[in-house]
C-alpha positions as CSV (number, residue, x, y, z in Angstrom):
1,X,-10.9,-10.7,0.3
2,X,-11.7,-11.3,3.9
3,X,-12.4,-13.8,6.6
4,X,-13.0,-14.5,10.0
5,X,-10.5,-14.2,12.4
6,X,-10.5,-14.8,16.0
7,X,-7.4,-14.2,17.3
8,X,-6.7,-10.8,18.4
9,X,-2.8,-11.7,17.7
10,X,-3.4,-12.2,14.2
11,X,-5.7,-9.3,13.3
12,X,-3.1,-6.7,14.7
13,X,-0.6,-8.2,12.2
14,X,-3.3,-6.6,9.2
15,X,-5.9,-4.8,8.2
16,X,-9.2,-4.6,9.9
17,X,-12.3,-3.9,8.3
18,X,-15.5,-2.4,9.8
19,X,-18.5,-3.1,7.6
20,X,-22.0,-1.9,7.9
21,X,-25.3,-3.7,7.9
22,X,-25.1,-4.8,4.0
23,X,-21.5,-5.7,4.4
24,X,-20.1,-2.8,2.8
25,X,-16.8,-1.8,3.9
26,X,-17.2,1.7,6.1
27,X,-13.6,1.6,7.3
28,X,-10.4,-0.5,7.3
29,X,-7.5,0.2,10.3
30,X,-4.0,-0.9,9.6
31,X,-2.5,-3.2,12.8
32,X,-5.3,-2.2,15.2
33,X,-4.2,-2.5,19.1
34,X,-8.1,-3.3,19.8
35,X,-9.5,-4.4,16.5
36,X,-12.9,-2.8,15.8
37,X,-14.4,-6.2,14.2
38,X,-12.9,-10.0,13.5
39,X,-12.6,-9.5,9.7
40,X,-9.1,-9.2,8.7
41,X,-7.9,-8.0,4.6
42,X,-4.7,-8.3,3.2
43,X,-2.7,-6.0,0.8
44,X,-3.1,-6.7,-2.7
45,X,-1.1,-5.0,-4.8
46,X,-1.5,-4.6,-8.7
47,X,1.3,-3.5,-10.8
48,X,1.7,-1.9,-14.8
49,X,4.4,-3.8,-16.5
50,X,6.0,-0.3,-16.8
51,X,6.6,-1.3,-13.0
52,X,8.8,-4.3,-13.1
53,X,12.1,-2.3,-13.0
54,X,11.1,-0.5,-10.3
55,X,10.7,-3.9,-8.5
56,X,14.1,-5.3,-9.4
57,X,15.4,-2.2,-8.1
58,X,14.1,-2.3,-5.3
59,X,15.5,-5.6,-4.7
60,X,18.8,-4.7,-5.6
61,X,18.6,-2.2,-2.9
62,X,18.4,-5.1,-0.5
63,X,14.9,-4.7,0.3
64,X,13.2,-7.4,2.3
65,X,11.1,-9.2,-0.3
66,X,8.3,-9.8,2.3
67,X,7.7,-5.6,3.1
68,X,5.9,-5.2,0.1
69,X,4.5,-1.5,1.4
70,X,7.9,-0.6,1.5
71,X,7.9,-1.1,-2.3
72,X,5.1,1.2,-3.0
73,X,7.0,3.5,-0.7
74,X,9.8,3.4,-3.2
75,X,7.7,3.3,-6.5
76,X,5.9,6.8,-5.2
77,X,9.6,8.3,-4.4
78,X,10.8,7.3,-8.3
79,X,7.1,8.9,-9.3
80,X,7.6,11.8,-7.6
81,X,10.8,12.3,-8.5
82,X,10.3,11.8,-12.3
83,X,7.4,14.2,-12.0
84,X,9.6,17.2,-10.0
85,X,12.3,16.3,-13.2
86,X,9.9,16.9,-15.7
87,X,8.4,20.1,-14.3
88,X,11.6,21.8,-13.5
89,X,12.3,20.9,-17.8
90,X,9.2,23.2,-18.4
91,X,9.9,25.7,-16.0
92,X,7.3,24.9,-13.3
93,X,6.6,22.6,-10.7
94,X,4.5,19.8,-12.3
95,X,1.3,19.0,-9.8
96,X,0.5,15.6,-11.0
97,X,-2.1,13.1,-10.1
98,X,0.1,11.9,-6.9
C-alpha cells in the first residue's frame, strides 16, 4: 500500500518507492535524505503462528513495541541460531534458506 505524500519530513521517516511508467515498483529506499518520488510504503509484516513466542520474547527483552524491524532482527538471530545448532548435531554447518 501506498499514497501520496508531500512532505519531505514525512517520507524520510519510511520507505520510498520509485515506480515506472505502469506503476510497477522499480525500487523502494528506506528513510531517503532526498526522496526519489512522493509515494511513501510502510512495513508490513506477516508472521507463522510458530512465531508468536518469538514475539513475547522479544517483549520480555524490553523491546520497544513500536521498532518492529528490530523484531525481525531478533526472529533471524533465533533462526540462525537454531539452524548453526542443528548443523553442528549432524556434523556440518547447515546452509539453510536464510
Amino acid at each position: 500500500m501506498y499514497y501520496h505524500e508531500p512532505g519531505l519530513t514525512t517520507l524520510q521517516k519510511t520507505g520510498v518507492i520509485t515506480q515506472d511508467a505502469q506503476s510497477r515498483v522499480i525500487d523502494i529506499h528506506k528513510k531517503p535524505q532526498q526522496s526519489q518520488s512522493n509515494w511513501p510504503v510502510h512495513p508490513f509484516y506477516i508472521y507463522r503462528i510458530e512465531d508468536i513466542p518469538l514475539i513475547f520474547d522479544y517483549l520480555a527483552q524490553g523491546w520497544k513495541t513500536e521498532a518492529t524491524g528490530n523484531l525481525v532482527r531478533l526472529m533471524y538471530r533465533n533462526i540462525f541460531d537454531c539452524m548453526a545448532n542443528a548443523g553442528k548435531k549432524n556434523g556440518h554447518r547447515d546452509r539453510g534458506m536464510l
